[in-house]
ZAZAKOL-616699 format. One record per residue (C-alpha): z, x, y; residue number from 1; chain. Coordinates in nm, 2 decimals. Example, Ala and Ser with C-alpha at 12.3 -4.5 7.8 and 13.67 -1.06 7.14 Angstrom:
2
[[0.78,1.23,-0.45],1,A]
[[0.71,1.37,-0.11],2,A]
END
This chain:
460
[[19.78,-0.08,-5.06],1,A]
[[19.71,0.29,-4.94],2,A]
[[19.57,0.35,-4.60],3,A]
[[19.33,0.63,-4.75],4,A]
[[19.16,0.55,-5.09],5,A]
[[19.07,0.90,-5.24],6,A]
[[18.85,0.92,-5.57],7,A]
[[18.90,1.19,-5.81],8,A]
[[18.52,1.25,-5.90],9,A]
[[18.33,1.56,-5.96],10,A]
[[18.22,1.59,-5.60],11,A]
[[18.56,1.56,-5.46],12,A]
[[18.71,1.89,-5.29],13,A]
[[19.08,1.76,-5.40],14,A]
[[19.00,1.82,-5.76],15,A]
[[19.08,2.12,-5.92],16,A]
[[18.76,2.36,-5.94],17,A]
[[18.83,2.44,-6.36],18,A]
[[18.88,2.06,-6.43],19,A]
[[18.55,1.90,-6.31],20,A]
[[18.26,1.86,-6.55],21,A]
[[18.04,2.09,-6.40],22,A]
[[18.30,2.39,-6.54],23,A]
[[18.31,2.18,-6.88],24,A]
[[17.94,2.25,-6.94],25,A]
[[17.70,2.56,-6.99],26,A]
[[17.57,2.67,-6.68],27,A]
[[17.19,2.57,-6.61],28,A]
[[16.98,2.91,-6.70],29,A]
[[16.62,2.77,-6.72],30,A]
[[16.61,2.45,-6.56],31,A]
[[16.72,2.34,-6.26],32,A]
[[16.99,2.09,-6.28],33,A]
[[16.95,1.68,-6.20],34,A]
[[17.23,1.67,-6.01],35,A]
[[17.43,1.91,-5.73],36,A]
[[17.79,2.10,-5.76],37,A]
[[18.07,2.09,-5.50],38,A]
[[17.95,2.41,-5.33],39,A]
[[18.39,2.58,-5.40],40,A]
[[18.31,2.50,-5.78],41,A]
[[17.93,2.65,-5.77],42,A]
[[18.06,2.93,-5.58],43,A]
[[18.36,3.02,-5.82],44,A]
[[18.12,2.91,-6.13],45,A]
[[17.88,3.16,-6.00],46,A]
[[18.13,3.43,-5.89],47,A]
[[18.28,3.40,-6.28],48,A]
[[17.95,3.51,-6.41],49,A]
[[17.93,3.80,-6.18],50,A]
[[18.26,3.98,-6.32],51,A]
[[18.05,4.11,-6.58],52,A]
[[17.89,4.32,-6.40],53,A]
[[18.01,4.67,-6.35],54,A]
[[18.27,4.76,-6.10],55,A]
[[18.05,4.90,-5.83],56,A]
[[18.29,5.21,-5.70],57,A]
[[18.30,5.35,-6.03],58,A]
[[17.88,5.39,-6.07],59,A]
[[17.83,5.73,-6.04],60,A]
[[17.48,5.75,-6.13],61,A]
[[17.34,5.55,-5.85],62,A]
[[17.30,5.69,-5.52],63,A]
[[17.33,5.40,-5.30],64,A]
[[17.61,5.28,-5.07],65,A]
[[17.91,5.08,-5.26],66,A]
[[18.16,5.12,-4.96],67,A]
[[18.12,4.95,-4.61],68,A]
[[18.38,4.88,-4.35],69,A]
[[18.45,4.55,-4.27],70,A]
[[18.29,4.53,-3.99],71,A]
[[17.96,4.56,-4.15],72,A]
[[17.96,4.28,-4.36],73,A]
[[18.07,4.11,-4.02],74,A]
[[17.75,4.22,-3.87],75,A]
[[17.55,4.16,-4.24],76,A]
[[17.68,3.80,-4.24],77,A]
[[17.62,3.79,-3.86],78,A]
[[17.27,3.87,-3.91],79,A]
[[17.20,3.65,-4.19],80,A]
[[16.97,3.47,-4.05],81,A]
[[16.75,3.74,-3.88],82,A]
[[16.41,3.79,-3.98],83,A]
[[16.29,4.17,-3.87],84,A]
[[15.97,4.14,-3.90],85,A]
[[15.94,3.87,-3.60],86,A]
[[15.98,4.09,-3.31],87,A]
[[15.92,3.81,-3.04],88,A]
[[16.20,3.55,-3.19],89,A]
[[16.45,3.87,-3.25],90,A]
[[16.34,4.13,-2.97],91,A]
[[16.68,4.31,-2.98],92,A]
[[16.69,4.36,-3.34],93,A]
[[16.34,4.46,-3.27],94,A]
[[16.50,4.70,-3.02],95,A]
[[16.77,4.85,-3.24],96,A]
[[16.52,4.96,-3.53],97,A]
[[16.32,5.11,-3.21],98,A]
[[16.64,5.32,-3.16],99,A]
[[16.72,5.40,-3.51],100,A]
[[16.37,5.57,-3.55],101,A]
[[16.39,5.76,-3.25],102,A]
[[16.80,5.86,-3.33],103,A]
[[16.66,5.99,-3.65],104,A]
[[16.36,6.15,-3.50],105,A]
[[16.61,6.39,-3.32],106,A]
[[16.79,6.44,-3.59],107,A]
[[16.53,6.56,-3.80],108,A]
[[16.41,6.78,-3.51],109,A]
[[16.08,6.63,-3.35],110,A]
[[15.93,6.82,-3.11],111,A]
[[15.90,6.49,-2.87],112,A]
[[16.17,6.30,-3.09],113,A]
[[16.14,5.97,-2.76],114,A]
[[15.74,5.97,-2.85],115,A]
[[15.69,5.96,-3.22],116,A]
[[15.61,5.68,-3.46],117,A]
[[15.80,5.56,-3.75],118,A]
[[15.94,5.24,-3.91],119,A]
[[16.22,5.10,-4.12],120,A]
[[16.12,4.98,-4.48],121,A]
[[16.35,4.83,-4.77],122,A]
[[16.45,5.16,-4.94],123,A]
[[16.30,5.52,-4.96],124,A]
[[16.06,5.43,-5.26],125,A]
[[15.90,5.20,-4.99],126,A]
[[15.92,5.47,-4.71],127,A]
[[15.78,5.71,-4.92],128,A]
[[15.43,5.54,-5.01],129,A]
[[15.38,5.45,-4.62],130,A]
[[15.38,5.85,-4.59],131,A]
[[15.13,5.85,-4.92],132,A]
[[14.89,5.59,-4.73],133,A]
[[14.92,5.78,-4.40],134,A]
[[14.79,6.13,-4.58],135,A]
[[14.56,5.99,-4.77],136,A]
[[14.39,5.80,-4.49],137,A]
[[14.44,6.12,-4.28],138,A]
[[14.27,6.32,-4.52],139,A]
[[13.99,6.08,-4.59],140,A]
[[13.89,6.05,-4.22],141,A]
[[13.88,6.39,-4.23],142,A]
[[13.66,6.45,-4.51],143,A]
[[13.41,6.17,-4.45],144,A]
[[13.38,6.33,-4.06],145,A]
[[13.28,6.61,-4.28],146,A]
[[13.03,6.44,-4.49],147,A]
[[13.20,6.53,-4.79],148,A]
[[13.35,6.31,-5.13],149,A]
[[13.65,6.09,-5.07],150,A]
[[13.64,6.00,-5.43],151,A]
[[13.95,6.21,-5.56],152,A]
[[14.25,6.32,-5.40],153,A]
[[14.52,6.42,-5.51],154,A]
[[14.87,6.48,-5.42],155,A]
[[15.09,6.79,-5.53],156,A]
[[15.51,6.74,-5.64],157,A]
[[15.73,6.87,-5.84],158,A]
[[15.99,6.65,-6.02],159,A]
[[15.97,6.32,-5.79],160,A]
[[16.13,5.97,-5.82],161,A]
[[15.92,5.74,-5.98],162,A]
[[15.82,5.59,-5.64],163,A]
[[15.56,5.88,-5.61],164,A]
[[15.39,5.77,-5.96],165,A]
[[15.38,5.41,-5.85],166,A]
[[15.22,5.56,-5.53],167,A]
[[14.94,5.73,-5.76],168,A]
[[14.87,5.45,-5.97],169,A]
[[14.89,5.18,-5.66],170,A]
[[14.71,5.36,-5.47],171,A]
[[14.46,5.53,-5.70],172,A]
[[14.57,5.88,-5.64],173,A]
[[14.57,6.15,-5.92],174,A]
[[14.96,6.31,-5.88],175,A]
[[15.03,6.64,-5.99],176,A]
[[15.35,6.67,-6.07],177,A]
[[15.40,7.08,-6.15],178,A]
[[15.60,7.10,-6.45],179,A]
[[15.92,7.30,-6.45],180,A]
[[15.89,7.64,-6.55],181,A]
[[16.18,7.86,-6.67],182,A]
[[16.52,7.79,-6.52],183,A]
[[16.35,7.64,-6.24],184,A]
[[16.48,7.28,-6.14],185,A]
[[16.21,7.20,-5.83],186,A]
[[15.89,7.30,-5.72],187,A]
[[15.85,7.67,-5.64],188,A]
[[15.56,7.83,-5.39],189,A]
[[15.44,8.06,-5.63],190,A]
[[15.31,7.68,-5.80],191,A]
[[15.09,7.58,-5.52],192,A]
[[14.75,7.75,-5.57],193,A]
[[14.71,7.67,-5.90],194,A]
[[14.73,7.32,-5.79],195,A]
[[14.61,7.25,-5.49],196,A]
[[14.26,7.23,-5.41],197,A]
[[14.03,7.05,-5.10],198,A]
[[14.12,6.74,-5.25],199,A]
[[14.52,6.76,-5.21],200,A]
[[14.63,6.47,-4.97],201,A]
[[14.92,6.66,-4.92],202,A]
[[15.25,6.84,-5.08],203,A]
[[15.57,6.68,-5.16],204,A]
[[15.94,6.84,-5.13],205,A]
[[16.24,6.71,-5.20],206,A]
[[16.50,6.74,-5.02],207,A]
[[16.75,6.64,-5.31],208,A]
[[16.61,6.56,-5.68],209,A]
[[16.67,6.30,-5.80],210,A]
[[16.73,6.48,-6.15],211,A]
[[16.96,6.76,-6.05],212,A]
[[17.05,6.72,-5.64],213,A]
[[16.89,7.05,-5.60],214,A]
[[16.69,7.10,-5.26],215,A]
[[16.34,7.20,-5.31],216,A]
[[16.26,7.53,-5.10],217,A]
[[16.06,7.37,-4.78],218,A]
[[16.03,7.61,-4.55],219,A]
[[15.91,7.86,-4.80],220,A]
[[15.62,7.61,-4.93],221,A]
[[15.51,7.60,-4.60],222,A]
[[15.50,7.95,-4.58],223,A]
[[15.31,7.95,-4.89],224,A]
[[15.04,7.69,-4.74],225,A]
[[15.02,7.84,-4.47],226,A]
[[14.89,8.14,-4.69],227,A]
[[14.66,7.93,-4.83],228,A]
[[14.50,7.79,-4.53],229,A]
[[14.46,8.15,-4.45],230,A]
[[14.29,8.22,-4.74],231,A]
[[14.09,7.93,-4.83],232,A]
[[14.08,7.76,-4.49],233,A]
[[14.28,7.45,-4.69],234,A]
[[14.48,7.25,-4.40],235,A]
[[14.73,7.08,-4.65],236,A]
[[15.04,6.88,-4.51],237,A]
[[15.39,6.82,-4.63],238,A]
[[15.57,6.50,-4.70],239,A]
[[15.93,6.55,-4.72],240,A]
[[16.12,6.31,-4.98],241,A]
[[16.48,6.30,-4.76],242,A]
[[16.59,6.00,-4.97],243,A]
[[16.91,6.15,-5.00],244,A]
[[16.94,6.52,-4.83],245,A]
[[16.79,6.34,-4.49],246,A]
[[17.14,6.22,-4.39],247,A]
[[17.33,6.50,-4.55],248,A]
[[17.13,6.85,-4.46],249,A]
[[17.11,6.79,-4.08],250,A]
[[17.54,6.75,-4.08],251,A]
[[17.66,7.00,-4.31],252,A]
[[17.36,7.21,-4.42],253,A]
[[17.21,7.31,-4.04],254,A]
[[17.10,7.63,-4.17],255,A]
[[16.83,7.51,-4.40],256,A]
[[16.48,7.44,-4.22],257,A]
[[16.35,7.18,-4.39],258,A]
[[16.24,6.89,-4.14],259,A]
[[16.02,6.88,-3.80],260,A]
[[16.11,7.19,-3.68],261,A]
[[15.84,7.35,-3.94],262,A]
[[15.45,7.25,-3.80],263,A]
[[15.34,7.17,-4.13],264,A]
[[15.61,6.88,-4.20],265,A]
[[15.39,6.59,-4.07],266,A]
[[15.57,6.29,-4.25],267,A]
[[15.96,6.22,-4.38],268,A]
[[16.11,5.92,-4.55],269,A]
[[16.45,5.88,-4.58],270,A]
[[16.72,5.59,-4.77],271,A]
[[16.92,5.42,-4.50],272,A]
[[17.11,5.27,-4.80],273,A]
[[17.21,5.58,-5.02],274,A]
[[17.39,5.89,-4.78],275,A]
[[17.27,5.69,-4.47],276,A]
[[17.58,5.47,-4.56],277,A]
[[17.43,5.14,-4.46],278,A]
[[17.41,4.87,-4.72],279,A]
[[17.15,4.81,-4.96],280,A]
[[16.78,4.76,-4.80],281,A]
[[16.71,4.97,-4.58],282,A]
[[16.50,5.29,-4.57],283,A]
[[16.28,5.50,-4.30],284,A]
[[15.98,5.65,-4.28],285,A]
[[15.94,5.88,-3.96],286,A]
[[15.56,6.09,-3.90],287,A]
[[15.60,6.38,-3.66],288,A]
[[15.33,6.26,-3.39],289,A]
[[15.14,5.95,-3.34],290,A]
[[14.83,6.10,-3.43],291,A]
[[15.02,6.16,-3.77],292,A]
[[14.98,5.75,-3.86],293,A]
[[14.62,5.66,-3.91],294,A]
[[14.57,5.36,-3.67],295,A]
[[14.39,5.19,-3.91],296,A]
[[14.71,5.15,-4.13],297,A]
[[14.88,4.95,-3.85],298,A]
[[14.86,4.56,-3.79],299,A]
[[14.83,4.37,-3.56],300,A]
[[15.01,3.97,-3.61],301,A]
[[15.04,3.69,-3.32],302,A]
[[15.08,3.42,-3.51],303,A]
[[15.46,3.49,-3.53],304,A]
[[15.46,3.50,-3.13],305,A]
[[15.39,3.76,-2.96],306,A]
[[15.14,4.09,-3.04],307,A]
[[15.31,4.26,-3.31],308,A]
[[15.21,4.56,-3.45],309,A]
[[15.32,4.63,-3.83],310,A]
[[15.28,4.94,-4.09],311,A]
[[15.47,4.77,-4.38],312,A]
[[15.39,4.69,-4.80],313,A]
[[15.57,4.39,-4.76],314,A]
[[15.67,4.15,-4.43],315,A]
[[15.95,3.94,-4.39],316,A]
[[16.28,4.07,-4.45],317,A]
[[16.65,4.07,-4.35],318,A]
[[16.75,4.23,-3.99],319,A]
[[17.09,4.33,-4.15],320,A]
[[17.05,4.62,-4.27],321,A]
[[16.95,4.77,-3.95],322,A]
[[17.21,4.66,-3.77],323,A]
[[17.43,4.79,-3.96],324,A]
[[17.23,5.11,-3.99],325,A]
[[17.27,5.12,-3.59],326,A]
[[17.62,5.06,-3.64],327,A]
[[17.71,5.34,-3.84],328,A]
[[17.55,5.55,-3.57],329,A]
[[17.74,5.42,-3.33],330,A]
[[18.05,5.41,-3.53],331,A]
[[18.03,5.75,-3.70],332,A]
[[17.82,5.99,-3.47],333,A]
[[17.73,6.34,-3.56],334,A]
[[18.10,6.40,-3.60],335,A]
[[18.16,6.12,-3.83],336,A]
[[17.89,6.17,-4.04],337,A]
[[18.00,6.55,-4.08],338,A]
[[18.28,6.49,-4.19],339,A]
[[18.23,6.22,-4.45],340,A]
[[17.96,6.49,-4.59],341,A]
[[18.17,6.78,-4.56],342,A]
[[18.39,6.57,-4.77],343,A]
[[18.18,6.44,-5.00],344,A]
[[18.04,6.78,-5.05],345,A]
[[18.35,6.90,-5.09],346,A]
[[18.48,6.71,-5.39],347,A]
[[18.12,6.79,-5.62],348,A]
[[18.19,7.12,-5.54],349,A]
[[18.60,7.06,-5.69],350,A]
[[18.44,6.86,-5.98],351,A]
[[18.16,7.14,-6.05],352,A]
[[18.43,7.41,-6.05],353,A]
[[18.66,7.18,-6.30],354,A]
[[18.39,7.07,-6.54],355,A]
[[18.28,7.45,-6.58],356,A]
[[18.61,7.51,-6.73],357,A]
[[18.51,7.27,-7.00],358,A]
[[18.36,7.48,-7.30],359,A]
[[18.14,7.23,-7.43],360,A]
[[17.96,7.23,-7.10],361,A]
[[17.72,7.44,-6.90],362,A]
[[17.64,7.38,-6.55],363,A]
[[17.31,7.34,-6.42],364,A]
[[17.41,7.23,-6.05],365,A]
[[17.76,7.31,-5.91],366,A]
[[17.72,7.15,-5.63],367,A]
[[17.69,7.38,-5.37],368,A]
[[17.37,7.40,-5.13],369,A]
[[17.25,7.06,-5.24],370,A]
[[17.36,6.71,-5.22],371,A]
[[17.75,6.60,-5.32],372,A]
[[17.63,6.60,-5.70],373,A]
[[17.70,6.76,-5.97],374,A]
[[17.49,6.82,-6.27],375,A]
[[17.55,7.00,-6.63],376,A]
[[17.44,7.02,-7.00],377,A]
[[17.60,7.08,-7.31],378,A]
[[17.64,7.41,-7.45],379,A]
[[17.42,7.50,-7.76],380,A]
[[17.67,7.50,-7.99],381,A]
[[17.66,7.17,-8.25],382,A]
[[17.95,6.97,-8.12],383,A]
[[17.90,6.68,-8.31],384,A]
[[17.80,6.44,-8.04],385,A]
[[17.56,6.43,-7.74],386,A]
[[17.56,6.32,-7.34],387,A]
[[17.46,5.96,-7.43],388,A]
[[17.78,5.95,-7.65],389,A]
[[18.00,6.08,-7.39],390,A]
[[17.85,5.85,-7.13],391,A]
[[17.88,5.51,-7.34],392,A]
[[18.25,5.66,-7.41],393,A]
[[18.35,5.67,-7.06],394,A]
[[18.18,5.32,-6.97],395,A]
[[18.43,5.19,-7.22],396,A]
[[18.67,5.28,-6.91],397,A]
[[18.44,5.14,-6.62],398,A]
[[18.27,5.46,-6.52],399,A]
[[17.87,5.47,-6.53],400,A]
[[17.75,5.85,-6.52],401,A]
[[17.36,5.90,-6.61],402,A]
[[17.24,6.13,-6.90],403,A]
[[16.88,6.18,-6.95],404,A]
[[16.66,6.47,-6.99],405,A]
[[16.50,6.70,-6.71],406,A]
[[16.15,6.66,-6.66],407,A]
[[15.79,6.78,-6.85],408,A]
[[15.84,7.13,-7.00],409,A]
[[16.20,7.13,-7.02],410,A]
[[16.21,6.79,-7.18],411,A]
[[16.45,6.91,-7.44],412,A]
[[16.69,6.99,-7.19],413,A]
[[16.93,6.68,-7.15],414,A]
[[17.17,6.69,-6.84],415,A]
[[17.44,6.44,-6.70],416,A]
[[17.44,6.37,-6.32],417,A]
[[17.78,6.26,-6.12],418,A]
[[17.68,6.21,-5.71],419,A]
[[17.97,6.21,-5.49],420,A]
[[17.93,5.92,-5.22],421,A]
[[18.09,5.77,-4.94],422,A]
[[18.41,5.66,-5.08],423,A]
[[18.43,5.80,-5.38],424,A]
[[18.79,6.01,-5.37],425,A]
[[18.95,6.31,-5.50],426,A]
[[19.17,6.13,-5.64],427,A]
[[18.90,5.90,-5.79],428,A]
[[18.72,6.19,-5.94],429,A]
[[19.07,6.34,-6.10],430,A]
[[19.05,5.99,-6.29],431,A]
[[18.68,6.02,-6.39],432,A]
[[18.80,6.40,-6.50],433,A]
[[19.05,6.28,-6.73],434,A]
[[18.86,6.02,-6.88],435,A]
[[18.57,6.25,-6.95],436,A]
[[18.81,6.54,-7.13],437,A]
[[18.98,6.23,-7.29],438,A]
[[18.64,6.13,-7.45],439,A]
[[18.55,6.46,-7.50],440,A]
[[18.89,6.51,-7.72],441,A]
[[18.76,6.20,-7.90],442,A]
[[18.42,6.27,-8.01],443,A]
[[18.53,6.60,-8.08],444,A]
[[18.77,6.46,-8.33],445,A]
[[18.48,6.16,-8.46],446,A]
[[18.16,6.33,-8.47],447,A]
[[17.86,6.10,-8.47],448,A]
[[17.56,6.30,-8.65],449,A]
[[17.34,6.03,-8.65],450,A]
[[17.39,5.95,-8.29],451,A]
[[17.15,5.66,-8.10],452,A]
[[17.33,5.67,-7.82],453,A]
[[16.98,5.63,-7.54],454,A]
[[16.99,5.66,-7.15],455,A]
[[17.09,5.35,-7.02],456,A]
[[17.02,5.38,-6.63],457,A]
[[16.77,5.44,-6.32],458,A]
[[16.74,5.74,-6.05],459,A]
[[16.78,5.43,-5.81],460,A]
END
């Protein structure tokens, strides 16, 4: 007889993951199962499903981070178990986002950069209505101290992420999204008195489109309200929409005022998790002064432990992304962060200068004096196929690149975006090069007339 007595049965970590009867059966989809699954086998079960996903690296349509050092998911798996929201329990995570917001309130230029107010959210869409809620509680107080209706405001943008229209609709704001006139890919000052009125919560630029990468011109919209407020004694604030340029204009782009530094910049949200380079969920709303956050906004919750003050849409949520947010700081520094910009810049500006050589194509943004992004249009010419062909063509291959058209007024104009992130190579970028001149040739060579190719992606 055996010393040890071991029994092959579905539980059992000796038998092969492939051979036990959970792997012989459809995996449960609307039901939770009777029964539990050795957690190697659930894992792998699990993990099988998940190779049908895209290949991360090779999305070039999204924006946010696909590339972290090791050390990071360290510190992510570290702080698993970290709830942010419960400052008493986790004071030094606590701390940490305290010094991210103030790290980024330099940055960006604060006059008083160790006094202002600002918070970490779970992405720049959620960053960006906190800003919303703070001018349109500023500019209610104000009005109501004036005896006059609070019963419509409005906020002023030009082509915004669809965060901002949520933020209208939410929040029961009318937005005025200026349509695109011309050649022109963003907002222009020359826009803002026909639509701005006494009822304008405020002005948004962005500081990267989402549709093009362009930078909206935010010192000269200042200039321009500050014309206004001249003329028709109209105090109107601007939001900045950093999402992306927020961690890429202050490092290789110094020459462009866009942040603090101009008085009428009150409020600026930014995306930890897209050129920040910290993992997904994390964003950051920062206001210039105190005074800048309506008090009433904040709140105040003890029954976590504690007094803790909170300007959020939502409460608990992981610590992670913070830490890791501080890390990169730490790890990176100005220098760092320079030159993975510089770098990242300097390959959408290679690719923009490569894909202009291709005749089918027409560029619309090279690259330079924006974010690392590239954007461009087909030529007018008939050439038998559009941009949602070409990008289903190259997904064959892997590689996601978004197609869609620009926004109202130039509707009929469709473009095709490539961003340049953190970890995306030259040498990457050849091999996206090849494979777009190698779908080209093919399409070229098998027209489809009746084409219903459709865009297939978000501005996430």
């Amino acid at each position: 007889m055996p010393i040890h007595h071991v029994k092959l049965d579905e539980q059992s970590t000796l038998k092969d993951i492939y051979a036990t009867p959970a792997s012989t059966r459809h995996l449960p989809k609307y039901r939770m199962p009777d029964e539990g699954t050795e957690p190697h086998a659930a894992y792998s079960l699990v993990r099988d499903e998940l190779l049908l996903d895209g290949n991360a690296r090779q999305n070039l349509a999204t924006f946010c981070t696909t590339w972290v050092e090791d050390e990071v998911k360290q510190l992510m798996t570290d702080a698993i178990d970290k709830n942010m929201i419960d400052k008493d329990e986790y004071p030094q995570t606590a701390e940490i986002e305290n010094r991210c917001v103030h790290i980024l309130a330099e940055l960006w230029n604060a006059q008083k950069s160790w006094e202002t107010i600002g918070c970490s959210t779970t992405g720049s869409s959620e960053a960006a209505m906190l800003g919303g809620l703070a001018l349109k509680w500023k500019w209610r107080n104000r009005r109501e101290a004036e005896g006059k209706d609070t019963s419509k405001p409005n906020i002023v943008t030009g082509p915004v992420q669809i965060c901002w229209k949520k933020f209208a609709r939410y929040f029961d704001v009318e937005i005025r999204e200026v349509p695109l006139e011309d050649d022109a890919l963003g907002i222009q000052p020359k826009d803002l008195r026909k639509y701005c009125d006494e009822n304008t919560i405020g002005v948004v630029a962005t500081l990267g489109v989402t549709f093009t990468g362009i930078y909206e011109p935010v010192e000269a919209l200042a200039h321009e309200l500050d014309a206004i407020e001249r003329d028709l004694g109209l105090n109107i604030p601007i939001h900045v929409d950093a999402a992306s340029g927020g961690f890429v204009a202050p490092f290789i782009q110094q020459d462009i005022i866009w942040d603090f530094q101009i008085e009428r910049v009150r409020s600026i949200n930014a995306s930890g998790h897209k050129y920040g380079l910290a993992p997904l969920g994390v964003g950051w709303a920062i206001w210039a002064s105190k005074a800048d956050l309506p008090e009433e906004l904040i709140f105040n919750v003890d029954y976590l432990g504690g007094n803790m003050p909170t300007f959020a849409l939502n409460f608990s949520r992981p610590g992670g992304e913070i830490i890791a947010q501080y890390y990169n700081f730490l790890r990176l520094g100005r220098e760092g962060y320079t030159a993975i910009q510089q770098t990242c810049s300097d390959t959408a500006q290679w690719l923009g200068a490569e894909l202009a050589k291709i005749e089918q194509f027409e560029m619309v943004y090279d690259g330079h004096g924006g974010l690392p992004a590239v954007a461009y249009k087909l030529t007018d010419k008939d050439h038998g196929f559009t941009l949602y062909d070409l990008s289903e063509r190259v997904r064959m291959r892997g590689w996601q690149i978004a197609s869609y058209p620009l926004p109202q007024n130039r509707q009929e104009t469709v473009v095709q975006r490539i961003l340049i992130r953190h970890g995306v190579s030259r040498d990457l970028v050849q091999l996206l090069l090849e494979e777009i001149k190698r779908a080209i040739d093919h399409l070229s060579h098998n027209p489809i007339p009746n084409s219903t190719a459709k865009p297939g992606f978000n501005h996430g």
